[in-house]
N, C-alpha and C positions, 0 to 999 in steps of 0.2 A: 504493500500500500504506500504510496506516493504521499510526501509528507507537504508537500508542496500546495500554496495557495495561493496562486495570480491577484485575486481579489479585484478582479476586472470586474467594473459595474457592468448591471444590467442595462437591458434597452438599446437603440439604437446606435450605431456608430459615431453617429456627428453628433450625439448629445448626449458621451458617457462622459464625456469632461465635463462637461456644463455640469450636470446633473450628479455626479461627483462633488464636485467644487460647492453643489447650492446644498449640499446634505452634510457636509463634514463637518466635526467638533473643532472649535475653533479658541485659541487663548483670547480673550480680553486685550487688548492695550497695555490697559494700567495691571494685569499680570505679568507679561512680557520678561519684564528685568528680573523676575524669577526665577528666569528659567535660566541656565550655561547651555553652549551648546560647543559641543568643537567639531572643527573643518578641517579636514587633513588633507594639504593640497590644495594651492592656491592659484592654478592655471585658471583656465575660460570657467569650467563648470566649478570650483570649489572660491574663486575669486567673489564667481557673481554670486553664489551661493553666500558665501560670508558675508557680505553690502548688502547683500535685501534682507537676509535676517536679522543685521545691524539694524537697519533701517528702521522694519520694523519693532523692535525693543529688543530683541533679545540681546542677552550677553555672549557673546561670539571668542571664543579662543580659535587662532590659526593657526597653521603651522605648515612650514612652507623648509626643504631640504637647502633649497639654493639662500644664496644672499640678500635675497628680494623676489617676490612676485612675479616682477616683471622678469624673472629668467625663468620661469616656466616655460616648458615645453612648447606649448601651446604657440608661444611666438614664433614657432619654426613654420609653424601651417602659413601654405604661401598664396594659392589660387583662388578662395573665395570661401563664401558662405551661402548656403541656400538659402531661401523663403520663396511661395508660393505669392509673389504680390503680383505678376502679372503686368509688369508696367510696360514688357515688350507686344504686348498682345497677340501673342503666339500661340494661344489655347493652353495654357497652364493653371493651375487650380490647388486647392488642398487639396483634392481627389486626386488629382495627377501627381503630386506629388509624393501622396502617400501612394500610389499603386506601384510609381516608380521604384521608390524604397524597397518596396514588398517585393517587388520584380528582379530588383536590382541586387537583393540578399538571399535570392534563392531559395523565395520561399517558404525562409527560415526563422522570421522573424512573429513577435507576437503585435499580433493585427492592432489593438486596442490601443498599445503605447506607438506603435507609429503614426496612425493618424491623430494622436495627442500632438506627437510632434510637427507634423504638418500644420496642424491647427493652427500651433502657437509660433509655429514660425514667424508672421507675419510681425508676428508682435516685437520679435526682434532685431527686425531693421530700424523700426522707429523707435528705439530705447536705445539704440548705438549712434544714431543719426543725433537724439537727443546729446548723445556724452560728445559730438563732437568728432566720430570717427569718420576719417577724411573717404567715403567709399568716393568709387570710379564716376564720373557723369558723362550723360552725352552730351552735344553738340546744344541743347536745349537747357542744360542745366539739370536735368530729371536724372535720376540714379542710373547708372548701368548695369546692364548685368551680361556674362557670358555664357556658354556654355560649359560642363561638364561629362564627363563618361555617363553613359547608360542612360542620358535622357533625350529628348527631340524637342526640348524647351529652352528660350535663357533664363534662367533662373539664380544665376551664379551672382553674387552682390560682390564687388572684390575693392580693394585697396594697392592697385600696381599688382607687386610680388610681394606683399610682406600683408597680407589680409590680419593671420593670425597675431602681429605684432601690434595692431593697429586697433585691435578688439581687444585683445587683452590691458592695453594703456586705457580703451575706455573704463573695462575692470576694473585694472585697478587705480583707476581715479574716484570710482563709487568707495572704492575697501579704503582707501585711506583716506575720503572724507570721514567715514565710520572710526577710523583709525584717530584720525583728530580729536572724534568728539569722545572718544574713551569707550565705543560700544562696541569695538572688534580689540582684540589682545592680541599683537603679530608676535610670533615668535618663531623670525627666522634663523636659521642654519639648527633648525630641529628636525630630528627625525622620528617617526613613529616604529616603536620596537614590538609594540604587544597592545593586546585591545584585556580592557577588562573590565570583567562580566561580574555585575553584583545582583544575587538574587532571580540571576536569570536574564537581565537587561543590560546592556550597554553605556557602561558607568562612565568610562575613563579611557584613556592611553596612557603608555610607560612609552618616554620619548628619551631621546640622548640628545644634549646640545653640543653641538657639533664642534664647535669651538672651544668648549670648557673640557669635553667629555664627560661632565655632571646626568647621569640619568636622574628622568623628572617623573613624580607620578603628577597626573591632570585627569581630575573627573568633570562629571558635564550628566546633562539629562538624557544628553542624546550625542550620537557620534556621527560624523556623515565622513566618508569616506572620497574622496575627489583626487585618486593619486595617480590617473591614467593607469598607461597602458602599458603589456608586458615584451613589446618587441624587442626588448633587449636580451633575451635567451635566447634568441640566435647570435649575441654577440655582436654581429657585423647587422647593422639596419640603421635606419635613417632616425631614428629615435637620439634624443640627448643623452651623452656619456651617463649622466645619473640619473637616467630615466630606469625605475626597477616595478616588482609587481610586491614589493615587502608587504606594504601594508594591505594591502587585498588577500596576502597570502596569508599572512598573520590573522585577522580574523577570516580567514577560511579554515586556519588551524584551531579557532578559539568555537566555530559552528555553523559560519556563513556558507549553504553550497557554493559552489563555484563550476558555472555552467558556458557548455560550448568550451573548452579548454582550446578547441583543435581548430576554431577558425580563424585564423593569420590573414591579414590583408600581404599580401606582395605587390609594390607598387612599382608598374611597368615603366617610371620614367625615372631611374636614379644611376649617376653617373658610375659604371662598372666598379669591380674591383679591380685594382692594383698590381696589387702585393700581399704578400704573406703577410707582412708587418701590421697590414690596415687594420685601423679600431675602428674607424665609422665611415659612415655610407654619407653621401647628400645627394638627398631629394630635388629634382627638379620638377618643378608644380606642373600639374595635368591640366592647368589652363595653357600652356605653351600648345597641347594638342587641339587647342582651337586652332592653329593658326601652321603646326607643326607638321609634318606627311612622314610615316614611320616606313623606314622600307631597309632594303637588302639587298644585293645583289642578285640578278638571277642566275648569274650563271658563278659555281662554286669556283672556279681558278680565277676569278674578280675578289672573292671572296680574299682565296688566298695569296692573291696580290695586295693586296689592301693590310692585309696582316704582316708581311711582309716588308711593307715601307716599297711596296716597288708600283702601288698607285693608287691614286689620292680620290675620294669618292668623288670632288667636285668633277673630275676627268670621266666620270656613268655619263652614259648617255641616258636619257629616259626611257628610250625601250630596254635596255638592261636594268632597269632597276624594278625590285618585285615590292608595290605597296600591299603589304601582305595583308593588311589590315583592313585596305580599301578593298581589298581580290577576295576575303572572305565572307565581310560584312559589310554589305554594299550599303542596309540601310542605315547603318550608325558610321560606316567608316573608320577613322582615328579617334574617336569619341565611342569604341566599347567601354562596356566596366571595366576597371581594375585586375580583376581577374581573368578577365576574356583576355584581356592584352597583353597580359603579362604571361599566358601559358601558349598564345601566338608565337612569340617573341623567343622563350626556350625552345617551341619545337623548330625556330628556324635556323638556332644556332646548334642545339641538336642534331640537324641534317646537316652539320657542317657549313654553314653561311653567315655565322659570326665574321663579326669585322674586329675587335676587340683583341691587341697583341698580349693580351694576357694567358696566366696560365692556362685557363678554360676556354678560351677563345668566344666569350660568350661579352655580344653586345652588338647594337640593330643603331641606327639612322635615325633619327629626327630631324630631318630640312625644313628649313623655313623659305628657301628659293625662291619656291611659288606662292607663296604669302606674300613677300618681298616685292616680286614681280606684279601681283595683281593691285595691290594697297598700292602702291606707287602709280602706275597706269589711271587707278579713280584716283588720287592727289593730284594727278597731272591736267585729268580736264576738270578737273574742281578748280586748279590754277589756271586754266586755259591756257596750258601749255601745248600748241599741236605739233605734233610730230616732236615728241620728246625723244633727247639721246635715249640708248641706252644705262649713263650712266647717270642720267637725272632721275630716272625709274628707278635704279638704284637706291639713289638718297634718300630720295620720297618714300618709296617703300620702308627701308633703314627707318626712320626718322618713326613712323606709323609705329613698327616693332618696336624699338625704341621706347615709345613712350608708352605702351602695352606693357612690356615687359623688361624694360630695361635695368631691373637690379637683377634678374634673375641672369640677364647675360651676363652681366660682366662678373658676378659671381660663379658662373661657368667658366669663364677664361681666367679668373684668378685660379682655378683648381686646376686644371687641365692645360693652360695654354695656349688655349684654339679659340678663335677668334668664330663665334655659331652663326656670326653676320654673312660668311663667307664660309665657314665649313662647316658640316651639316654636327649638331651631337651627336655625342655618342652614350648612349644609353641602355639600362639592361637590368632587368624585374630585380628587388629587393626587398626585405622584410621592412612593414610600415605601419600597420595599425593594426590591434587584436580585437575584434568585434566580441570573444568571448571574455567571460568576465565572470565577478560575482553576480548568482541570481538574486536579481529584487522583485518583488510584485509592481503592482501598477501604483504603488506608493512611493516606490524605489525604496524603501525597506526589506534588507536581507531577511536571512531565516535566524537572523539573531533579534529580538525586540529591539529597536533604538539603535539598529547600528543600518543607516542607510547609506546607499553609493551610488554616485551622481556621475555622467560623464564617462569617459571612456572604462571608467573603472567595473563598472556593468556591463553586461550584457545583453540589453534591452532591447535597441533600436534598429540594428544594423543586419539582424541576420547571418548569412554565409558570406555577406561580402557590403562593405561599405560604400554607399556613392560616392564620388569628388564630390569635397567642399559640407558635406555633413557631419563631418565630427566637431566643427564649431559650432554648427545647428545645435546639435545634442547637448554639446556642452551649457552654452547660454543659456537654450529653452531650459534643461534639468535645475541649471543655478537660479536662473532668473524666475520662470513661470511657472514650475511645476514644484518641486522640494519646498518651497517656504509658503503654499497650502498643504502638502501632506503632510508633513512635518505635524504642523499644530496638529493636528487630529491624533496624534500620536502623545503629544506634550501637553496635548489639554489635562491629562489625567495626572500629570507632575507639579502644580501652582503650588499644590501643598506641601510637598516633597522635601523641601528645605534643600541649601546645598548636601552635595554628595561629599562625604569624606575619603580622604585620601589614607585616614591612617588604618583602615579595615584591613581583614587578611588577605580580601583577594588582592587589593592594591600591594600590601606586603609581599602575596607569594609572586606576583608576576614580575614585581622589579628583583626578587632574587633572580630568576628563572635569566632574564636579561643581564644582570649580573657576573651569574656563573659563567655565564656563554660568551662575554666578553673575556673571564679569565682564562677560560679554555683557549680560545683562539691566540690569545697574547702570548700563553705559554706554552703552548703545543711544538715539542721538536720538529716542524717538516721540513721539508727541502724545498718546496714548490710554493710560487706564487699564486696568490687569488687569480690571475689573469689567466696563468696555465690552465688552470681549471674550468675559468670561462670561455678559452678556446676552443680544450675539448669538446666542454658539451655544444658549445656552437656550431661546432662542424658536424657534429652526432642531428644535430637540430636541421639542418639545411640541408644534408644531405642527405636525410632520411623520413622526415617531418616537413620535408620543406615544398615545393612548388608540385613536387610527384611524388605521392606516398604509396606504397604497397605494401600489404599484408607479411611479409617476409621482411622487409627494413623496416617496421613499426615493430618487429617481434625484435630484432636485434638491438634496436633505440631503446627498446625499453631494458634491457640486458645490461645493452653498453654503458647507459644513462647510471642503474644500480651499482656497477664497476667505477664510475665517475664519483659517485655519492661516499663510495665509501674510500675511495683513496681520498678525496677533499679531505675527509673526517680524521683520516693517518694521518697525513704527510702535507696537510695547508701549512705556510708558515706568512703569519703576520703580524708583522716589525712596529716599532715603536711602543708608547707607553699609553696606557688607561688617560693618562688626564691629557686636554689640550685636543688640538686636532690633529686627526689618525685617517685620513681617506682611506689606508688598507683594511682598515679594520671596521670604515663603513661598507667598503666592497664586500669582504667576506660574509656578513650579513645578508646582503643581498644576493650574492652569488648561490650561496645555502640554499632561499629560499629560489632562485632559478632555477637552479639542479632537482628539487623536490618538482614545479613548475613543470620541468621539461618530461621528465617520468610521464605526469599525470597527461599532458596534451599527445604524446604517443600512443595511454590509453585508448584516449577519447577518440582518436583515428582511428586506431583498430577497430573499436566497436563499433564505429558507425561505417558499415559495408555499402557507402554510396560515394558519390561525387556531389559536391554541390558548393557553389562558391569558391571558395579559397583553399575550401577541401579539396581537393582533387587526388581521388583513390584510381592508379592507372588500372585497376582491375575492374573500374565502373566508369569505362568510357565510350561513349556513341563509335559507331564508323569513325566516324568524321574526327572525332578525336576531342570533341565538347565532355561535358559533367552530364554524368548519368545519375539522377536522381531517383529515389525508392521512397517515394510518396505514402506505401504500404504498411513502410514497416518502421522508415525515421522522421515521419513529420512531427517531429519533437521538439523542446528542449531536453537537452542531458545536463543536469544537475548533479556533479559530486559530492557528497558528504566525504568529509573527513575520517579516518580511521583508526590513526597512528604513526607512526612513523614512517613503516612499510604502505609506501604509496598504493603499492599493486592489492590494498585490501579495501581500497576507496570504493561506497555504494554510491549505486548509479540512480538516481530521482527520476523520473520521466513526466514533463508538463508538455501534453501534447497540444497542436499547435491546431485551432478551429479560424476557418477561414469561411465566416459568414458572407462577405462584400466583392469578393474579388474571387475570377477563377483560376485554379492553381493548374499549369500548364507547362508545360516543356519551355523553356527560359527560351528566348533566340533573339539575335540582335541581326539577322540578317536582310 
C-alpha cells in the first residue's frame, strides 16, 4: 500500500487552484511574527520564497552556501523565462502551455501542478517587470519574447544572455529589503548538514558556518527546502562547482521520499569536453537555437578532416552539410526538446561524424551563417540599402546577432578561441538539470510534516524532460505564488506553538551525529582525495547512467557505484582542521551524499523498463531510434523511501499519474 498523498483538489482543472486557494487555513497578520520559518537556499525559488514570506510577517531565517545570494546558481540560467501572456499573438495560452509541458516531459508529469504552473505564470512577468528586470523589447516598446525547444509558440520572456542573472537581482532586491527591515535573518557561507524532526514535524537544521567551522543548531515551525539540483554527480555538467543535492538528500535520509531519481536533463548545446583534467562544462543557452542550424558533415572523411586540422567547417559546402535536426524533424527543426536533441547529436557522433578533436570525438555544428545572412539582407532594405555588398550583409547581420546574443558570444570565444561570428560552435549534449527530486504533494510538502521543497529541488513540474526556459518559471511561481499560501494552511495550527527549542535531544542527537562525521573524515588515514572519488563515480554516472542506459551497465553502476562507496569510507583523506574554512571537508560531505545519490538513480533506471525523456533505456527504442514509452505499466511517479545505509534496500512508492485533460500519445516533434 502506497503511503503517498498528492492531495490534489477536486473538480475541474482551471479551478483546483482557485478553489484550493479560496478553502485553505490561513494565519492572521497580526499572528505572522509567531511563527520562524527557515529557507534553505537562496536562488530564484528559495530567494522569492524568503521576500514574500518576509513580506508577509513571518520570521524568515536563510541560508545561502555561497557568499551572497546573488551567486546562486540560478544566475547561470541564460535564455529566458516562460509565461503564457501571448503578446506575440501566435495562438498561445495556459492550455498551450500546460499541454506543452505535459508533452514536453513525456508524459511524466502530474497534470494538476503543471497547469498550476501555467496558471501563475503570467503573474510572473508582471512582478519582475515590477522589481525593475530589464526583459528584451521590441521595436514598439512591448516585451519580447523568443522561442524555445519543444514549442510552436514565443513565449520565451528573456534579458540578452544573462535572463537568470537579471531575475535573480530582482530576488534578491525583494530578500534584502526584508533583510533591512529585520524580517529575513541571512546567514551566508552556511551550510545545511541534517534536518530535524521533533515529535514527528520539521523542527530545525544542524548547519556549519563555513567560515568559523562552528556547527549551529536552528529551529523554525516549518523548513522549506530550495537547494536545486543534483547535476553534479556526474561531476563534469554545466551546474556551479558547489552546486550538491546535500540537503535534499539529508532529509530524504531523515523521511522525505525522493522520487524520479533517474530523470537527468542533458542539454544539447554545451561546449564539449577537453580534457581529462576538466571540472566543469559551460552551457550555451538554447535561445542561440532560435537563430543557430545544428548540423554535420555528411560525408565521414569531412568529418575526419575536420578532426584532423586538415579542414575548416567554414570550407562545407551546403550540400555536404547534414542538418540533422532539420532532416528528422521537419516540424520543430532546431527547436526539439532537450532530449530529442541531444540523443540526435550522440547518435551522429556515434556513427563516426563528430567534429570534436577530443578524446571521444564527440561534438556537432551550431552556425549562425544563415541567421547572419538573412537578418542582415531585412536590415538592408529597412536601411534602403539596394544592392548591398556582401560585406554590409555581413555587418548588418553581425550587428542583429550581436545585440540578440552578444555576451553569450564572446563568452564562447573567451573559452574556446573561435570567433562563432565567422566559425560555426562547437557543441555537444551534457549533464544540466534533474527534473527528479524530493516528492511533494500539490502543497509542495514532502512526506515529512513541515518540511516543504520548492524549485528545482522537487520533482513536481517537469516530468521526463524539462522545456527551455522553465526552471525559472518553476522556481519564481513555487517562491512567489504558490509556497507562501500553502505554507499557512500548514502553520495555521502553530500560533500557539511558542518558539521551538534548540536544547531538546533531537536537536542534541543530530549535531552529535554531524559532529562525529566531521571527526571521522579529519582523521581518517587515506590516501585519496575527495575529487578522486568524484571522478570515479562521474565517469561510473555518464557512462553508464548517462545519455544510453541498458539493463546490463545499470546492473554494473550499481556494483561499481557500492565499490566507490566503500573505498570513499577506507581511504578518503581530508586535510586541514575542524575550525575556520575547510572547502575539502565541505566537498567530502557532499560527495558522501553523491555517491549514496548515484546508487539510488541506477536503481531507478533499472526499474523503470521504458524510455521516456531523459531516460533513454537502448532496450526500449522505436525503429527509428526515439523513447519507447510503457504507458501500461510506468505511468507513475517512483517515490523512494529511505532504508538505511544499504541503498539497494530502498522501497519503491508508486503515485500513479491520471490524465483527465489531455491525450496521452506517442510524443513526436516531426
Amino acid at each position: 500500500m502506497s503511503k503517498l498523498d498528492s492531495k490534489i483538489p477536486a473538480g475541474p482543472l482551471k479551478d483546483k487552484w482557485k478553489h484550493h486557494k479560496d478553502h485553505m487555513n490561513l494565519v492572521a497578520p497580526n499572528n505572522r511574527d509567531k511563527i520562524d520559518i527557515i529557507v534553505v537556499g537562496t536562488g530564484l525559488a528559495g530567494g522569492s520564497a524568503a521576500a514574500t514570506l518576509a513580506e508577509q510577517g513571518y520570521n524568515v531565517k536563510a541560508f545561502c552556501y555561497q557568499d551572497s545570494p546573488r551567486r546562486a546558481h540560478s544566475i547561470a540560467a541564460q535564455g529566458g523565462i516562460n509565461a503564457a501572456k501571448n503578446y506575440q499573438g501566435d495562438g498561445d495560452s495556459t492550455y498551450r502551455l500546460f499541454y506543452d509541458t505535459i508533452k514536453g516531459g513525456d508524459y511524466r508529469a502530474r497534470e494538476a501542478n503543471v497547469y498550476r504552473l501555467a496558471e501563475v505564470s503570467a503573474n510572473i512577468i508582471d512582478q519582475c517587470v515590477s522589481q525593475g528586470v530589464p526583459f528584451g523589447r521590441d521595436y514598439g516598446g512591448q516585451l519580447d519574447n523568443r522561442s524555445f525547444g519543444g514549442v510552436q509558440v514565443k513565449r520565451t520572456f528573456y534579458a540578452k544572455g544573462q535572463t537568470g542573472q537579471q531575475l535573480l537581482l530582482g530576488a534578491y532586491s525583494s530578500l534584502s529589503r526584508q533583510i533591512g527591515k529585520g524580517r529575513v535573518k541571512m546567514y551566508n557561507r552556511h551550510e545545511m548538514l541534517d534536518l530535524v524532526i521533533v515529535d514527528g514535524k520539521a523542527r530545525g537544521i544542524i548547519a556549519r558556518n563555513l567560515v568559523t567551522g562552528e556547527v549551529e543548531r536552528h529551529s523554525a515551525h516549518a523548513v522549506v527546502i530550495a537547494s536545486g539540483g543534483y547535476g553534479n554527480v556526474y561531476f563534469l555538467s554545466t551546474n556551479a562547482m558547489g552546486s550538491n543535492v546535500s540537503a535534499a538528500w539529508k532529509i530524504h535520509k531523515k523521511g522525505a521520499y525522493f522520487a524520479n531519481p533517474c530523470y537527468v536533463q542533458i542539454h544539447p548545446t554545451c561546449i564539449p569536453v577537453h580534457g581529462t583534467q576538466q571540472s566543469k562544462l559551460t552551457l550555451m543557452s538554447e535561445s542561440l537555437r532560435n537563430s543557430g542550424r545544428i548540423w554535420v558533415p555528411k560525408k565521414i572523411e569531412d568529418s575526419v578532416a575536420i578532426r584532423e586540422g586538415k579542414l575548416r567547417p567554414e570550407n562545407i559546402k551546403e550540400e555536404d552539410r547534414d542538418y540533422y535536426l532539420e532532416r528528422r524533424y521537419p516540424a520543430f527543426g532546431n527547436l526539439v526538446p532537450r532530449d530529442v536533441a541531444s540523443r540526435a547529436g550522440k547518435e551522429r557522433c556515434d556513427a563516426g561524424f563528430g567534429i570534436e578533436n577530443n578524446d571521444t570525438k564527440e561534438g556537432v555544428y551550431l552556425d549562425f551563417s544563415t541567421e547572419i545572412i538573412k537578418k542582415g539582407k531585412e536590415a538592408a532594405i529597412e536601411k534602403h540599402i539596394h544592392n548591398p555588398s556582401d560585406q554590409q550583409i555581413y555587418d548588418l547581420g553581425k550587428a542583429w546577432i550581436e545585440e540578440k546574443y552578444g555576451n553569450l558570444f564572446v563568452m564562447y570565444e573567451k573559452i574556446t578561441a573561435d570567433d562563432p561570428y565567422k566559425t560555426p560552435m562547437k557543441i555537444y549534449p551534457a549533464v544540466h538539470y534533474t527534473m527528479g527530486g524530493v516528492w511533494v504533494d500539490y502543497n509542495l510538502q514532502s512526506t515529512i510534516p513541515g518540511c516543504f521543497v520548492i524549485g528545482e529541488a522537487n520533482f513536481s513540474d517537469h516530468g521526463a524532460n524539462r522545456l527551455g526556459a522553465s526552471a525559472l518559471m518553476q522556481g519564481l511561481a513555487d517562491g512567489y505564488f504558490v509556497l507562501p499560501y500553502t505554507i499557512a494552511d500548514y502553520l495555521s495550527s502553530d500560533i500557539r506553538t511558542g518558539t521551538i527549542p534548540t536544547d531538546s535531544a533531537d536537536f542534541v542527537e543530530a549535531e552529535k551525529g554531524i559532529k562525529d562525521k566531521i571527526d571521522f573524515f579529519l582523521n581518517n588515514k587515506g590516501t585519496h582525495s575527495v575529487d578522486h572519488f568524484h571522478k570515479q563515480l562521474g565517469n561510473i554516472m555518464w557512462n553508464k547512467v548517462g545519455m544510453g542506459r541498458t539493463p546490463e551497465g545499470l546492473r554494473e553502476a550499481i556494483r561499481e557505484i557500492e565499490e566507490v562507496k566503500n573505498d570513499f569510507w577506507k581511504n578518503v583523506k581530508v586535510p586541514g582542521d575542524v575550525e575556520g574554512m575547510n572547502t575539502e571537508l565541505e566537498k567530502a560531505f557532499r560527495v558522501a551524499d553523491f555517491i549514496e545519490l548515484g546508487q539510488l538513480m541506477a536503481i531507478d533506471a533499472l526499474h523503470r523498463n521504458e524510455s521516456c525523456g531523459g531516460h533513454f533505456r537502448e532496450d526500449h527504442a522505436t525503429p527509428e531510434g526515439e523513447a519507447e514509452r510503457d504507458d501500461v505499466n510506468f505511468k507513475y511517479v517512483g517515490a523512494w523511501e529511505y532504508r538505511g545505509d544499504d541503498i539497494k534496500q530502498e522501497v519503491l512508492h508508486k503515485e500513479d499519474l491520471i490524465y483527465e485533460n489531455i491525450e496521452v500519445k506517442a510524443r513526436s516533434y516531426k
